[in-house]
Structure formats: C-alpha cells, structure tokens
C-alpha positions in Angstrom: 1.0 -50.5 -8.1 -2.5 -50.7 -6.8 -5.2 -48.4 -7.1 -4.8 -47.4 -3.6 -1.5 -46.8 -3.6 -2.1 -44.6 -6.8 -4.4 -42.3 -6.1 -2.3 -41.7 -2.4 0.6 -41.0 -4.6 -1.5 -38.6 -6.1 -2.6 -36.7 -2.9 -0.7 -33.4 -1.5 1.7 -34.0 1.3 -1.1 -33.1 3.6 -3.6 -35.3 2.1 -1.2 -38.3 2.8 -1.2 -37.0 6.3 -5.1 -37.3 6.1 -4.8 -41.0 4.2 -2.9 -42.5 6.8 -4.0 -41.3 9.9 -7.6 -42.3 8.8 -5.7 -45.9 7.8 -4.5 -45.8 11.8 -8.2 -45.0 13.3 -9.4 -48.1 11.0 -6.3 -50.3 12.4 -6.1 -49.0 15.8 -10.2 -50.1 16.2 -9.2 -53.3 14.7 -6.3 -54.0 16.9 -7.6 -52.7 19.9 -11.2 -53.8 19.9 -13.1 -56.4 22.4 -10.7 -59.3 23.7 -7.6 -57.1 23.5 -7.3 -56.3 27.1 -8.1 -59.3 28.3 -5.3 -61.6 26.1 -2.8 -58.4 27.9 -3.8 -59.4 31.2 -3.6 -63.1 30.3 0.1 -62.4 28.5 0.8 -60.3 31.8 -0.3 -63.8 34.2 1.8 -66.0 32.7 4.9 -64.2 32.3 6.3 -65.3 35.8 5.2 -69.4 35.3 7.6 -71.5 36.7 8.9 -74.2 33.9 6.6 -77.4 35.2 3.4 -74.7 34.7 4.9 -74.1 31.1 5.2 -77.4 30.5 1.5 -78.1 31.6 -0.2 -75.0 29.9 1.6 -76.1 26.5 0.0 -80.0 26.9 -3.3 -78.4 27.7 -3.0 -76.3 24.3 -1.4 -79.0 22.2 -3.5 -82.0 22.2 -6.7 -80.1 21.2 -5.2 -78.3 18.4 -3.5 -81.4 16.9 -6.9 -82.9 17.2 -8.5 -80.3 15.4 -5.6 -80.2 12.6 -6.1 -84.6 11.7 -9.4 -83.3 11.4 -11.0 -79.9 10.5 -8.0 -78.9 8.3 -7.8 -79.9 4.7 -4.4 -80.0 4.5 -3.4 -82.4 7.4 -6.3 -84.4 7.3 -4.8 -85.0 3.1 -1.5 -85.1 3.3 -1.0 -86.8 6.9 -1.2 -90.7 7.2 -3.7 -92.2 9.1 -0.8 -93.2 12.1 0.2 -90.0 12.1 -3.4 -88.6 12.9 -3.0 -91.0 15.6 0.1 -89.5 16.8 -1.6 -86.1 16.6 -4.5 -87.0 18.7 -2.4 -88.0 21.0 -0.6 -85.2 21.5 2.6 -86.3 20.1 4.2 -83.7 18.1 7.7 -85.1 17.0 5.6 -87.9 15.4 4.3 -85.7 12.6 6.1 -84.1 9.1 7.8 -80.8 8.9 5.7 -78.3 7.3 7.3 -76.4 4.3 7.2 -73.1 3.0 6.4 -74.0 -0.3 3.0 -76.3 0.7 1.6 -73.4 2.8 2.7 -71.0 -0.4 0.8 -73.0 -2.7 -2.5 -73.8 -1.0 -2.8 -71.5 2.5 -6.3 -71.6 2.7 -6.0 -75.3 2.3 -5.0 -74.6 6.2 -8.1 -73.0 7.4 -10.2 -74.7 9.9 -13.5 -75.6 8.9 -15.0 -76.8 12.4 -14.5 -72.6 12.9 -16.2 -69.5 11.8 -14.3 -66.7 12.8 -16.1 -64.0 10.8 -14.5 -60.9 9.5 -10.8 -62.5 8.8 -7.4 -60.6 8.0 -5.3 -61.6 5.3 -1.4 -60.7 6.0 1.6 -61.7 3.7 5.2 -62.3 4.9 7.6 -59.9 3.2 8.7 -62.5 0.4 11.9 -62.4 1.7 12.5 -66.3 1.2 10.3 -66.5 -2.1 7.0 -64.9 -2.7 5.0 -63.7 0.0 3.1 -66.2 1.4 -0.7 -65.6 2.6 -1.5 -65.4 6.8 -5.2 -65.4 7.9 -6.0 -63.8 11.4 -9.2 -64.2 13.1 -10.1 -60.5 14.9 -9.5 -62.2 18.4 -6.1 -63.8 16.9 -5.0 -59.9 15.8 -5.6 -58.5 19.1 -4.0 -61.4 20.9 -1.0 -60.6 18.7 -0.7 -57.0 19.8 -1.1 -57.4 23.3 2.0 -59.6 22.9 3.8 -56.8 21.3 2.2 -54.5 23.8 3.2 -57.2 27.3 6.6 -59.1 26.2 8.1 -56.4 23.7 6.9 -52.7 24.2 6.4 -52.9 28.3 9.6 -54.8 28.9 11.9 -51.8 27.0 9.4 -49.8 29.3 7.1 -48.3 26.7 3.6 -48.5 25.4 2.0 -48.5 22.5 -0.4 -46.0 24.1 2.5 -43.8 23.5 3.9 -41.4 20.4 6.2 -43.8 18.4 8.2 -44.1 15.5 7.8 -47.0 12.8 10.6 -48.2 10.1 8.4 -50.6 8.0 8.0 -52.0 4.1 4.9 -49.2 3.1 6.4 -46.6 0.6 4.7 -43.9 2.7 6.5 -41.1 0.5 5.8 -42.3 -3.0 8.3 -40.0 -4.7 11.3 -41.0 -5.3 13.3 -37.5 -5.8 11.2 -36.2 -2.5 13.3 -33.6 -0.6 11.0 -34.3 2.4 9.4 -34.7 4.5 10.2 -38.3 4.7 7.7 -39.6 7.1 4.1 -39.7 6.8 1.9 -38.6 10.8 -0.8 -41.4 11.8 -2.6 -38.6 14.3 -4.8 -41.5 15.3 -2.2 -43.4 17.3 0.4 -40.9 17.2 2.8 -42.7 15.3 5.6 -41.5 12.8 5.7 -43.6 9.7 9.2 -43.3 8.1 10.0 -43.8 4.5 12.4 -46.7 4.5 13.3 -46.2 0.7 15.0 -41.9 1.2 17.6 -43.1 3.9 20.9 -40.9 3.1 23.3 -38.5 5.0 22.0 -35.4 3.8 18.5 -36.5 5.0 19.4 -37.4 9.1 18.4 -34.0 10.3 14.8 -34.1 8.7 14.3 -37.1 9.8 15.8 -36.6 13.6 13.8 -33.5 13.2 10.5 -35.8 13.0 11.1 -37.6 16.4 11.2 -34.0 17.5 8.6 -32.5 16.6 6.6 -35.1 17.9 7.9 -35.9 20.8 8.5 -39.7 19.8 8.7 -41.9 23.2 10.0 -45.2 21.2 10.5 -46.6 17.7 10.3 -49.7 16.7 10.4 -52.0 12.6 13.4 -52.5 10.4 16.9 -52.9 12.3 18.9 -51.8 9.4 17.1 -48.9 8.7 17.3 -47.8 12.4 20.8 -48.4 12.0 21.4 -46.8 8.8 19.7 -43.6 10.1 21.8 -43.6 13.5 24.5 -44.2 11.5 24.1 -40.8 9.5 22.9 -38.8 12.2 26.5 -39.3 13.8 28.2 -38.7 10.5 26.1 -35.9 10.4 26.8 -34.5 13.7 23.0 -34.7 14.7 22.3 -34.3 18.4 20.4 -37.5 20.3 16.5 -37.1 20.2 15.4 -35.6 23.5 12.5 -37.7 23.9 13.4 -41.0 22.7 13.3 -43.6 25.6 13.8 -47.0 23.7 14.1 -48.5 20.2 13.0 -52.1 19.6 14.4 -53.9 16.3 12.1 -56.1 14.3 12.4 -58.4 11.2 16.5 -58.2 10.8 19.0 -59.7 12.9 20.2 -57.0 15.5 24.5 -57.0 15.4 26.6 -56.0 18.6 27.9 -53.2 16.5 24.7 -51.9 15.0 22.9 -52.1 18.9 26.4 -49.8 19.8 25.5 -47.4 16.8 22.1 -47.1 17.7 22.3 -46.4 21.2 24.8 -43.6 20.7 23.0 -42.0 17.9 19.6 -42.6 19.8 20.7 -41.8 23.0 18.8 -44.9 24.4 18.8 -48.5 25.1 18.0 -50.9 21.9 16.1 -54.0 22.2 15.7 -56.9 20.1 12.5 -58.7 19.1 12.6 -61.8 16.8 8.8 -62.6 15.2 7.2 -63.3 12.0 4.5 -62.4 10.2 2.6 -65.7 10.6 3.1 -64.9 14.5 4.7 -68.4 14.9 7.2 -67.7 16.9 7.8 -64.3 19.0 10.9 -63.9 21.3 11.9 -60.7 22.7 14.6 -58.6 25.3 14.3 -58.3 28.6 16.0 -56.1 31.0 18.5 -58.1 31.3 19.3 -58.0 27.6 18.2 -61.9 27.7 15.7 -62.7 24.1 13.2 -64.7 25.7 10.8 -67.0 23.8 7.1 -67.0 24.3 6.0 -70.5 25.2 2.5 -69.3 24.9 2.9 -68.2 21.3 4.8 -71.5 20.0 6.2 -75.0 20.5 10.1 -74.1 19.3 12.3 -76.8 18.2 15.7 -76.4 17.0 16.6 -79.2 15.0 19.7 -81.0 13.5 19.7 -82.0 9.7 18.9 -85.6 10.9 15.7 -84.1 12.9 17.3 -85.2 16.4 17.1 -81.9 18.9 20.1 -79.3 19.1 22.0 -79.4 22.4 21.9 -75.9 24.0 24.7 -74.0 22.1 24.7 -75.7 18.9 23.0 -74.1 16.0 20.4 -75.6 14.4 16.8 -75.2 12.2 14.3 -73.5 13.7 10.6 -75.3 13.9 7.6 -73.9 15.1 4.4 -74.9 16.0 1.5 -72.3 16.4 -0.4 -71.8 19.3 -1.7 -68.5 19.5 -3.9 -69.0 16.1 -6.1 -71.8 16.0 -7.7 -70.2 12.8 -4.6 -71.2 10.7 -2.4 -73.7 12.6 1.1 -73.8 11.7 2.1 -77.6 12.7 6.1 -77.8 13.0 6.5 -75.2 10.2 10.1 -74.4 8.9 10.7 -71.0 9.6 13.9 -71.4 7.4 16.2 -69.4 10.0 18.9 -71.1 12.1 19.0 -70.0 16.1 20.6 -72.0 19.4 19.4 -72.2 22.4 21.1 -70.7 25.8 20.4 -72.6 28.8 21.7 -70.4 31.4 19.0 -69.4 33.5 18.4 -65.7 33.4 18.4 -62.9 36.6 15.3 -61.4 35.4 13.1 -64.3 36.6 11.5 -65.4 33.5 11.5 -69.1 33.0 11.1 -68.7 29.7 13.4 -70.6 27.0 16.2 -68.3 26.1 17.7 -67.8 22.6 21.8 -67.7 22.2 21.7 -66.7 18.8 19.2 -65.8 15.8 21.4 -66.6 12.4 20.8 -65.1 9.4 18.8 -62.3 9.6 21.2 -59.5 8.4 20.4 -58.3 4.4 22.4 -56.7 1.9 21.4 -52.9 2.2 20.4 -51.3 -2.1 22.4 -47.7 -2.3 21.1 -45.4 -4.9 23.0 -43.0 -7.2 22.6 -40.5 -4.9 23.2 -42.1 -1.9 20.3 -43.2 -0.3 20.7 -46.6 1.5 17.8 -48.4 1.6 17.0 -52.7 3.2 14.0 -54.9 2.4 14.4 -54.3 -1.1 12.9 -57.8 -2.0 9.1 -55.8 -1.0 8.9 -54.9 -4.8 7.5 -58.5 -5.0 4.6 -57.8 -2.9 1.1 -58.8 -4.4 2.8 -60.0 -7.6 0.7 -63.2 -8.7 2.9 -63.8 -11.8 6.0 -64.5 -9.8 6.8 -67.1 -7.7 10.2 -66.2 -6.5 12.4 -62.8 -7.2 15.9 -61.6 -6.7 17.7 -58.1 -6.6 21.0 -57.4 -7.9 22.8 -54.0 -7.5 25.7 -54.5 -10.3 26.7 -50.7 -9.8 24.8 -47.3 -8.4 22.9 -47.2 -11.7 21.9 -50.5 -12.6 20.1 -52.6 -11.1 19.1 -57.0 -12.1 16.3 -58.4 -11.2 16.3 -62.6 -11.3 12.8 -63.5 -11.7 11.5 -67.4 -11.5 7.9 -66.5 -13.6 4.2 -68.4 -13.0 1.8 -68.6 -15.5 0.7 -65.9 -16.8 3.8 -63.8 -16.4 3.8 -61.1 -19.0 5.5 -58.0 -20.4 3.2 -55.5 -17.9 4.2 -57.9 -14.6 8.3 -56.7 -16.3 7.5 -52.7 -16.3 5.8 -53.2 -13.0 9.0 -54.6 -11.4 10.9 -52.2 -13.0 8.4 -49.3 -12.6 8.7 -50.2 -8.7 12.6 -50.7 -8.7 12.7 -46.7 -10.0 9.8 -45.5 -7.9 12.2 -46.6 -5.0 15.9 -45.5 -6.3 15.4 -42.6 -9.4 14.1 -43.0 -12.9 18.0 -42.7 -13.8 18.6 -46.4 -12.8 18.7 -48.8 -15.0 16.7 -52.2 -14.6 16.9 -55.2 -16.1 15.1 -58.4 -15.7 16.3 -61.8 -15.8 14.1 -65.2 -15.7 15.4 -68.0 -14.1 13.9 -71.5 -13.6 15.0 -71.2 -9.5 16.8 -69.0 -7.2 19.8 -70.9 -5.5 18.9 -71.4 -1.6 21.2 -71.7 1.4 21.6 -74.6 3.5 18.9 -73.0 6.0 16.3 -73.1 2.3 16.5 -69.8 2.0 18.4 -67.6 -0.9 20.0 -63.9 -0.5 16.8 -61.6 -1.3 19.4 -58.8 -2.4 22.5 -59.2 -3.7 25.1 -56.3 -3.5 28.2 -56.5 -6.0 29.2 -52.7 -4.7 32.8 -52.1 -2.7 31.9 -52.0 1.1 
C-alpha cells in the first residue's frame, strides 16, 4: 500500500469525501485544460467522413509518424532492420514486426520520442490483467484528446455528458475497509461524480448503493461491466426500484454479454452501451444509436489478423493489432492487444462510415465472492505498482481461501508476500486465508493472454 493510500485509509468518512473531490479538481483541470475543446470539435468534424476521406486522413497521419518511429524512437530505430525503416518511411505498415506486450513491458520509455518535448507528462498503467501492468505516457494535449473522445464517440452518442452527475465502477479501493457497512462510494464534488467501491458488491448492500445514484441525482454511469452487472443483478433480487434519474450506462474494460446488457437495463431502467478501449488509448470503439460498436479510425490503424498474419475476412475471428494514432508521444506500432474481435461489414443505418466490430472475444472475468458474499471482478489490481512481480494469478479454492500464483523478479522478498496477501484481505476480510505460490510462468491462451482469476467455486 502506498503512502497515499495510507494515510486516506486513515481519514474519516468525510475526509475521504474531502480527498477525492480535491483528487477530481486536480484531474478535471488536467483533463479539461487548453486543447480540450478544440480535439471535441475536431472528434465532432470527422464523425460523418465518408470512407475515401478516412482512408486519406489515416495516410496523412501514418507516413509522418512511421517516419518519426525509424527515427526519434529508441526502440524502432534498434530493433527494426534498416529495410524495414524503409518500409516505414514509406508509409507501409504491413511491412513492419508485431509489437509485443512483453518488449513495451520491459523497456516503455525506450518508446518515447526524442525529436519531442512534451513537458509535464502522465504516467498511466494498464490494469495487469495479461501480466504486470505495463507503463503508458501521455503528453497533456494527448490526455485531453483522449477525453474528448470519451466525451464525442462514447458519452454524447448514449446522449450524455461528462458535464453531467455520473457514476464510476473502477479499480481505486475508494472504501479502504474491508468490513465497511457503508457508505460504499466515495463523492468527487468537483465533477459531480460517484465513485463506487468495486470490492463491497453483495445483496444486502443494493439499496445503499441504488440509494447513492439517488441522492445524487446520477444522469449516467459508466467503468466495470461486471460490476454494473453484479449490482443490477442484486438490486432485482433485492426488489430495488430503477433509479429515477439514470439516463444511460456505458460499459468499459469487460466484454458486455446479451444477458448481462438485459439485466442491466431492467435493473437500471435505461439503455446500456458498450465501449471497447484500453488504457494505452490504442484502440477505442463504441455504440451508437443503433447499438452498432463503431471503431475510431482517428484513434487507430485496426488489423485483425490470422495466425499466419494474412487479414481476417469480415466475420471470422481473428487477433487484434493496433497502431496508435492519437499519441505521437508514445507510438504504439502494430501492437498486440492480445484480444480476439471480427469485423462486421454491414454498413450501419446510423450513417457512420466507420469500421464496425461483430464481436470483441474474451473480455468476460471470473468474478472473486467473499465469505460473506460480496462479489467482486478485476481482482488481478492487487498487482498494481508491484516492481517485484512480473506476472500474478488469483485462485479462489473455496469462500475462505484464497492462492495466489506469483512468477517473482529480482528482488522479490518476504514483505512483496504480506503485501499481496495484506491486499487480498483488505479487499475480502482478514478471515480469508492466502497463500502464495511462485511459479516460473503463468500458462497463456492462444490469444497470449492467461485467466487473471481463476474461480474453482460451484456456479
């Protein structure tokens, strides 16, 4: 646990309060600052292109930034050959390597351009889900551009704002005490914004939580598509009546099931939309009102590949591979995102011409239930900012015990074991029992990536 972290679990309820809403006036001058309208008025432009201007646009962005990538950035101009460089000053993309997690794990400032000074730069990390968290560096300009594509393709399509009171499902252990009886949610004044604990979701809990978008008059909520679902789930077993105010829910970072979107919207009382991003911002796709999820052509070259590298045919599933183009800062040449998606080439009613996605594959976790019930998803978070681990993975062997596999770096130690375990408790009860496991690797999937959580409980 950091320090931070520490002394907030140490505040009153209403010092929390205080803590994070002072967080959301820091991040909400941050996000908003100078350049922020004008990318939402550029995002709002293009939205209507017709497929030959998205063609162009994407050749206008591409050749530059491959140029810059043979030469400003360490790690192309190392570990491309000198034909390749070619290729990429020539604009031709297919010519050059796939780009794996593991090399931008190891070395991602080795990515940084160094024909650029951005100034005051933000460091993001991925949620570790497919190993440990790897390192994202945003220029200011880069983090505005990236809400007002939240704000333009996401939030204003489901016919919301971020202007607006919302409600946020996310990783942050905004209620640090595990036995809490509530509240559950911490209030950002500053932008009006709920933050729900992710970690206390159980039956007996809906109504304090349904109470919350209540009380403040949430327009939308948007993060974790489990935990949405999990907390519809038990406000209908619980018999708790649809918020009054609640106009839309948008899913992030899990896959969004026909059955879950069904739950949702009769718990919620509200249409459900899905968006499909990452942390690195390399690929963003969204719903539109015609429940279409449209990819962003000016946030990413999207391939979707076959084993053998040739291109999927629309329908068949395949790798998704992303190139970058709304962050010059830290380019993301035909990265692996390690998910599988296909492609649907029926043109949509909407109007948008822009590519639409069939399917996004894999995306769904194994939810962690405590003794007491609480049901809780993106588990694997207890390996955030952990420097001695490379790799972990949970394993719920019954309501009170709890395995974690570990693959250890250097310097791995007995105080990096009761950390893990001191955070598996903080999260399910000091009663649960943790025990650790080193392993030399974690066994991946076909798509690279292995089950963050394991669950061997009965359904």
């Amino acid at each position: 646990m950091s320090l931070a972290d520490s002394l907030y679990a140490r505040l009153p309820v209403w010092g929390q309060h205080l803590a994070v809403s002072l967080f959301g006036l820091y991040w909400r001058q941050l996000r908003f600052g100078p350049g922020y309208a004008q990318s939402l008025k550029e995002y709002r432009q293009r939205e209507f292109y017709s497929l030959q201007q998205w063609q162009e646009w994407q050749r206008e962005q591409l050749r530059p930034l491959l140029t810059a990538c043979a030469q400003h950035v360490p790690y192309y101009c190392q570990h491309w050959s000198e034909e390749q460089k070619q290729a990429a000053r020539q604009g031709n993309l297919q010519a050059l390597p796939l780009l794996e997690k593991a090399a931008l794990r190891a070395e991602a400032k080795a990515f940084l351009r160094q024909d650029l000074r951005p100034g005051a730069v933000q460091e993001f990390f991925t949620s570790g889900s497919t190993g440990t968290p790897i390192s994202s560096f945003y220029s200011l300009q880069e983090v505005r551009r990236a809400l007002a594509l939240r704000e333009a393709r996401s939030a204003n399509w489901a016919g919301v704002s971020f202007s607006r009171p919302r409600a946020t499902f996310s990783g942050r252990l905004v209620e640090p005490n595990p036995l809490s009886h509530g509240p559950f949610y911490r209030f950002n004044l500053a932008e009006n914004q709920v933050y729900f604990s992710a970690f206390h979701l159980r039956p007996q809990n809906a109504h304090a939580y349904a109470q919350a978008l209540e009380r403040h008059k949430i327009e939308w909520a948007t993060g974790y598509a489990v935990s949405f679902y999990l907390l519809a789930k038990f406000m209908l077993q619980e018999g708790v009546k649809p918020p009054s105010s609640l106009r839309a829910v948008i899913t992030t970072s899990e896959k969004l099931t026909c059955e879950m979107r069904q739950v949702m919207e009769q718990a919620y009382g509200c249409r459900v939309y899905e968006e499909y991003s990452t942390v690195e911002n390399a690929i963003f796709a969204s719903e539109c009102e015609q429940g279409r999820l449209h990819l962003s052509p000016d946030v990413s070259v999207v391939e979707i590949l076959r084993p053998d590298g040739s291109p999927c045919s629309p329908g068949e599933i395949g790798e998704v591979v992303v190139t970058g183009l709304s962050r010059s800062y830290h380019p993301l040449i035909r990265f692996r995102l390690g998910d599988l998606a296909a492609w649907d080439e029926t043109p949509c009613a909407c109007g948008r011409h822009m590519p639409v996605l069939r399917e996004v594959v894999g995306r769904v976790e194994d939810v962690v239930i405590g003794p007491d019930g609480r049901q809780m998803v993106r588990f694997h978070g207890i390996f955030a900012h952990q420097p001695h681990i490379i790799e972990g993975q949970i394993v719920q062997e019954t309501l009170k015990q709890i395995r974690v596999r570990l693959v250890p770096a250097p310097g791995f130690d007995q105080a990096d074991e009761r950390e893990v375990i001191q955070r598996v408790q903080q999260r399910l009860g000091p009663e649960v029992a943790v025990s650790i496991e080193l392993v030399s690797e974690i066994p991946r999937s076909r798509a690279g990536k292995f089950q963050a959580v394991i669950s061997h409980l009965k359904p």
